[in-house]
C-alpha positions as CSV (number, residue, x, y, z in Angstrom):
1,X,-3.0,-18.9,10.1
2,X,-6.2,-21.3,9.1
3,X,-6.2,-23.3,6.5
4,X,-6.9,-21.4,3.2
5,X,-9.9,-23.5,2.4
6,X,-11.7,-22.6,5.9
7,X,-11.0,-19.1,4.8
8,X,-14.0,-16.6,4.0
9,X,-13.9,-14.6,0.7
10,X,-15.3,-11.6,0.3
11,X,-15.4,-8.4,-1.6
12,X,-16.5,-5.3,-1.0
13,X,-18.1,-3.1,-3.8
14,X,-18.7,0.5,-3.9
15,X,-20.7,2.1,-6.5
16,X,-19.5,5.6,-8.1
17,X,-21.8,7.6,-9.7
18,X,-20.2,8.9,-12.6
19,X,-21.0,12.0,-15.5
20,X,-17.6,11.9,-17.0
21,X,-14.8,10.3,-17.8
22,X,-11.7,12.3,-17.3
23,X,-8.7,11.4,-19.3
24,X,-4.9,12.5,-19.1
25,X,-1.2,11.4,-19.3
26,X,1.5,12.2,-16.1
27,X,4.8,13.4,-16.8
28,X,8.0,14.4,-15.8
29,X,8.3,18.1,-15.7
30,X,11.7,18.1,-16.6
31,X,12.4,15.0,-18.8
32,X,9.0,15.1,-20.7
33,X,8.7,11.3,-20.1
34,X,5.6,9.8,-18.8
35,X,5.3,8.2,-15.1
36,X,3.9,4.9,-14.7
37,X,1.4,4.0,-11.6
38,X,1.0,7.3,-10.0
39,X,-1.6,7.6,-7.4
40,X,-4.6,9.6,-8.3
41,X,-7.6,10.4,-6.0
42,X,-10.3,12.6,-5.7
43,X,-9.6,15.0,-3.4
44,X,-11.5,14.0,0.0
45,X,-13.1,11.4,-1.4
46,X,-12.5,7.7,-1.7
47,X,-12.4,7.3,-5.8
48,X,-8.9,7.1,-7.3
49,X,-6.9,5.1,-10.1
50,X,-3.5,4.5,-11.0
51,X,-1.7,5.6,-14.1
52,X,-0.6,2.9,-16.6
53,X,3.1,2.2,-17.6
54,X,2.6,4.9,-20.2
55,X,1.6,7.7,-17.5
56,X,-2.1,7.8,-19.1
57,X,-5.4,7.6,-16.7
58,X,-8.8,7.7,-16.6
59,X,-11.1,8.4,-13.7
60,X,-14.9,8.8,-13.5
61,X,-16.0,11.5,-11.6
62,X,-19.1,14.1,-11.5
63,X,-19.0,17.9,-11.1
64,X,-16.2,20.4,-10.1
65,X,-13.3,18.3,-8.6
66,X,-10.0,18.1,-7.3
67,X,-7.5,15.5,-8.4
68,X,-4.4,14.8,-5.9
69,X,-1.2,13.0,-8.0
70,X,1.1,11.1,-6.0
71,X,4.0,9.3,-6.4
72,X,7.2,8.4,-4.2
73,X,10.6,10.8,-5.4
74,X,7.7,13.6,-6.8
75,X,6.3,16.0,-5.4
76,X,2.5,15.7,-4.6
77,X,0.2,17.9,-6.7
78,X,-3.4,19.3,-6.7
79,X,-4.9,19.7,-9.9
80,X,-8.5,21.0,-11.0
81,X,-10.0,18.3,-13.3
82,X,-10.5,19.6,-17.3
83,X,-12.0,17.1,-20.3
84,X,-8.0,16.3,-21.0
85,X,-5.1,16.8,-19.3
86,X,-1.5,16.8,-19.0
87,X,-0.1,16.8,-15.4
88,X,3.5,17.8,-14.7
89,X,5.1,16.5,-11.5
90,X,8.4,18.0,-10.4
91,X,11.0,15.6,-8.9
92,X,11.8,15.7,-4.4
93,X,15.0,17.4,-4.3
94,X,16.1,15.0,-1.6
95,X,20.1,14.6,-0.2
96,X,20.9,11.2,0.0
97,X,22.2,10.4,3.8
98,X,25.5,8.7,3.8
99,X,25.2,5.1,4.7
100,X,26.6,2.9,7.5
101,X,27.7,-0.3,5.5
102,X,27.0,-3.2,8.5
103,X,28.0,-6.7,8.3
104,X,25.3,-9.0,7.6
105,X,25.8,-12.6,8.9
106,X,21.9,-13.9,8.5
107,X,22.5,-16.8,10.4
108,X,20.1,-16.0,12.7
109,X,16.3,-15.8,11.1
110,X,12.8,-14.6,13.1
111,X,9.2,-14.1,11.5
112,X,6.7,-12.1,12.8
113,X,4.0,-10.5,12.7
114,X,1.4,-14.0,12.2
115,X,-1.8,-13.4,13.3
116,X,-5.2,-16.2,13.4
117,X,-8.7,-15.4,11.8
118,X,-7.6,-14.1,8.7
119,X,-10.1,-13.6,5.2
120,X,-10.3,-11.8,2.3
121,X,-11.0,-7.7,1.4
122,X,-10.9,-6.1,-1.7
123,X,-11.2,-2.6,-1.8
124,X,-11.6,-1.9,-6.1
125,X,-12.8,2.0,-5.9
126,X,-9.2,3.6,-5.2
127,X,-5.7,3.0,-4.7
128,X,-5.7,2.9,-1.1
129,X,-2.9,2.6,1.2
130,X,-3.5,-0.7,3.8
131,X,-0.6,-0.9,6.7
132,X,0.1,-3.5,9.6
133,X,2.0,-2.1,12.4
134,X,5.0,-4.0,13.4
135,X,6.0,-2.6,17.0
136,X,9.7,-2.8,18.2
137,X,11.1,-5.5,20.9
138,X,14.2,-5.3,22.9
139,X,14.6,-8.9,21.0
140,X,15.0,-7.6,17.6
141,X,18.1,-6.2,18.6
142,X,19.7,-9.8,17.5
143,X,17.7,-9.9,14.3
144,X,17.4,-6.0,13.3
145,X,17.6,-6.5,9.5
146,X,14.7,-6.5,7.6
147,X,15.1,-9.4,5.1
148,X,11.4,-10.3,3.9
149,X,8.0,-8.9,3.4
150,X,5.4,-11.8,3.5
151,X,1.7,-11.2,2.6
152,X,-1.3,-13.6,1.9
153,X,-2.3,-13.3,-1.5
154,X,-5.5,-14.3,-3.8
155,X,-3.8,-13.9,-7.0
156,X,-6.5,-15.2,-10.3
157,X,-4.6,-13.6,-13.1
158,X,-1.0,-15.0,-14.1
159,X,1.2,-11.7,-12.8
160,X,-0.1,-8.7,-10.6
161,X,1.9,-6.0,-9.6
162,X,1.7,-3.8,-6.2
163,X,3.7,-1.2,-4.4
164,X,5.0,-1.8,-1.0
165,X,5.6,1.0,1.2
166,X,7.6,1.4,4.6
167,X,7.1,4.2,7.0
168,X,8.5,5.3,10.3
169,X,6.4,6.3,13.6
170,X,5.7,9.5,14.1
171,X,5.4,10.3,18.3
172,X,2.0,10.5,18.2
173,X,1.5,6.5,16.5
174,X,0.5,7.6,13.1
175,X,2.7,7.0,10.0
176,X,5.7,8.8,9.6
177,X,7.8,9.9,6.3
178,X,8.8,7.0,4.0
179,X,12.0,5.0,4.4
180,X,12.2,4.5,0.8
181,X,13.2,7.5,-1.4
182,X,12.1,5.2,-4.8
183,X,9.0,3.3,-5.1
184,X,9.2,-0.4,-4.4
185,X,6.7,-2.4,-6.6
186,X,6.8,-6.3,-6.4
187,X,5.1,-8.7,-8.5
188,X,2.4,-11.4,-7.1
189,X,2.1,-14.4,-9.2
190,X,-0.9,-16.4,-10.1
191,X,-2.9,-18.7,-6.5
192,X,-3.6,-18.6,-3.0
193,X,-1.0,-18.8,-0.8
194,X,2.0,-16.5,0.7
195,X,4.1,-14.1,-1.3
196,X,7.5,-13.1,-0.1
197,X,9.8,-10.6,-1.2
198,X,13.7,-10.7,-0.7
199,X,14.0,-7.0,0.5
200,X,17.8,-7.5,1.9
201,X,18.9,-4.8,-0.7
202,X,17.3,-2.1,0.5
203,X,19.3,-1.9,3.7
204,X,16.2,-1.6,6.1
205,X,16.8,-2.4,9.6
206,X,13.9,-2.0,12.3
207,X,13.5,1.3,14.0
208,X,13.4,1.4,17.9
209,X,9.3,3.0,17.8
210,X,8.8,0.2,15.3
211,X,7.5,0.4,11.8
212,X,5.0,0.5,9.1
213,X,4.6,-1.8,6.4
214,X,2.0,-1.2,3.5
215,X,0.6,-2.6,0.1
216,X,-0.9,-0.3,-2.4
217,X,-3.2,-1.7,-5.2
218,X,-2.8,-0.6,-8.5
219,X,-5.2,0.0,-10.5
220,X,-4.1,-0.7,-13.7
221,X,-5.2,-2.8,-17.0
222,X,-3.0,-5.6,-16.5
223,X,-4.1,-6.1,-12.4
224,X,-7.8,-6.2,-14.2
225,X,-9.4,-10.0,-15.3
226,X,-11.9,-10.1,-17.8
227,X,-14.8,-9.7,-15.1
228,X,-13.2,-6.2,-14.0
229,X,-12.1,-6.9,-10.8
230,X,-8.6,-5.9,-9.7
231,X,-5.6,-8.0,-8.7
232,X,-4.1,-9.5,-5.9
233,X,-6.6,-9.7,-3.2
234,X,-4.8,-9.4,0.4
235,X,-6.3,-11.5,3.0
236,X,-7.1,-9.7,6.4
237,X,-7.0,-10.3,9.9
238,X,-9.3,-9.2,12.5
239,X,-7.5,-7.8,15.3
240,X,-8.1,-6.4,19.1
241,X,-7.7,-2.4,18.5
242,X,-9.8,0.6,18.2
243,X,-8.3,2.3,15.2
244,X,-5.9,1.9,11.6
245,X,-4.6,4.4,9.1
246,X,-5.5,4.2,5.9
247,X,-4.0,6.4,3.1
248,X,-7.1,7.7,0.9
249,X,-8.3,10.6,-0.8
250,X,-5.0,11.4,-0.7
251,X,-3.9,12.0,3.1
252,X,-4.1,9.9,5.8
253,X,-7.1,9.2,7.7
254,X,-7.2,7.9,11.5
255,X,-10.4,5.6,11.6
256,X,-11.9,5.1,14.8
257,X,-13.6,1.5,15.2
258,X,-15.8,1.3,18.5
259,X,-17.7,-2.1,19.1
260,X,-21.9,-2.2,18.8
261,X,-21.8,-4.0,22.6
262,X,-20.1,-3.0,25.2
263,X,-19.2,-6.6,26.0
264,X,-17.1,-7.0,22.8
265,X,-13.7,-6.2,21.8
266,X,-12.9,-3.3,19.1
267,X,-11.4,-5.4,16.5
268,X,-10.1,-3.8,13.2
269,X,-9.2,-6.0,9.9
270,X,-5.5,-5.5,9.3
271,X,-3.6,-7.2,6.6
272,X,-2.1,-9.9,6.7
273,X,1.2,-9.4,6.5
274,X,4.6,-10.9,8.1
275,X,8.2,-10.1,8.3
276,X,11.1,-12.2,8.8
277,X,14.2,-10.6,10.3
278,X,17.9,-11.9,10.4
279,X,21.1,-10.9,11.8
């Protein structure tokens, strides 16, 4: 990884035309208490927010839309936009899979996933879902416990908070289900460096078709400094492929990225995250 100085900032903007201001509160269906930092897009489209600690949101949008509510143990919901709104989501009924207790000796530590030419993207208009695919090795099977999640962060506010999300492979190379059955938020504290997370607890060890590791900003008062811009900022690299997944307008879009000359590699910007695995 360069040095963070040599590293080029950048943000890109996207303007919404607005005509109103929709406003609303998520809840349980059956407790009647509100969720915090749901997902909410536009259906099909690449405008979205996130619902504050107190399950209330506000989203500008024009004309006769959709809204899509996610959130990880709920069940995703469609829901025609009025002036206010309540929205009831109803809980996953999910059977919890009996778990293999293995010994964990962590004597043995390996990082990966560190990648050169890395800068900085910030995507403020929705809640989008960014992954790095981490692809299995026959060494792993020495180290096959996920212990850390490392990304580079641009942090200018004292605390930001941001989901992390793991996914399997599905055949075909796109994202599978989640591993997780409860959302995973971490907190990213104020400068410019790396941010790790202990994830030992959550038991994860690397699949054999590899995995998907994600961050999802939310878009929420307290990410927000006084000149409106959301916090952290990932930093990126710019990698040799022809395509990513991205998680927007509530599904998952496969985006195709072809080079202008023949004579140049398809690079994608990825972010910039690393793993460490142990024993």
């Amino acid at each position: 990884m360069k040095p963070f100085h040599r590293i080029l900032f950048f943000l890109i903007l996207f303007p919404i035309a607005c005509s109103a201001q929709i406003r609303g509160v998520v809840k349980d269906s059956l407790t009647g208490k509100p969720i915090p930092y749901v997902s909410i897009w536009v259906e099909n489209e690449s405008i979205g927010t996130t619902s504050e600690e107190d399950g209330s949101f506000r989203i500008n949008t024009n004309g006769n839309k959709t809204l899509i509510f996610s959130a990880l143990g709920y069940e995703k919901i469609k829901k025609a936009i009025l002036s206010e709104n309540v929205i009831l989501m109803v809980q996953k009924a999910t059977e919890l899979e009996e778990m293999l207790i293995i010994p964990r000796k962590g004597t043995k530590i390996k990082e990966i996933g560190e990648t050169e030419n890395s800068l900085s993207e910030a995507f403020d208009n929705a809640p989008s879902i960014d992954l790095k695919y981490f692809p299995y090795h026959e060494s792993y099977k020495k180290t096959k416990f996920l212990k850390k999640v490392i990304i580079y962060t641009d942090t200018r506010i004292p605390e930001a908070l941001l989901k992390l999300h793991f996914y399997k492979v599905n055949p075909d190379g796109s994202p599978g289900i989640e591993l997780l059955q409860d959302e995973y938020r971490v907190t990213v504290k104020q400068g410019v460096g790396k941010s790790s997370f202990n994830i030992s607890d959550l038991g994860l060890t690397m699949p054999q078709n590899g995995i998907y590791i994600g961050f999802e900003k939310l878009m929420i008062d307290d990410n927000r400094n006084q000149g409106g811009r959301f916090y952290p900022l990932v930093l990126y690299n710019r990698v040799p492929r022809t395509f990513i997944f991205e998680y927007t307008g509530g599904k998952w879009q496969k985006k195709i990225v072809q080079s202008a000359a023949e004579s140049t590699e398809n690079k994608v910007y990825e972010p910039a995250i690393n793993l460490l695995l142990t024993n």
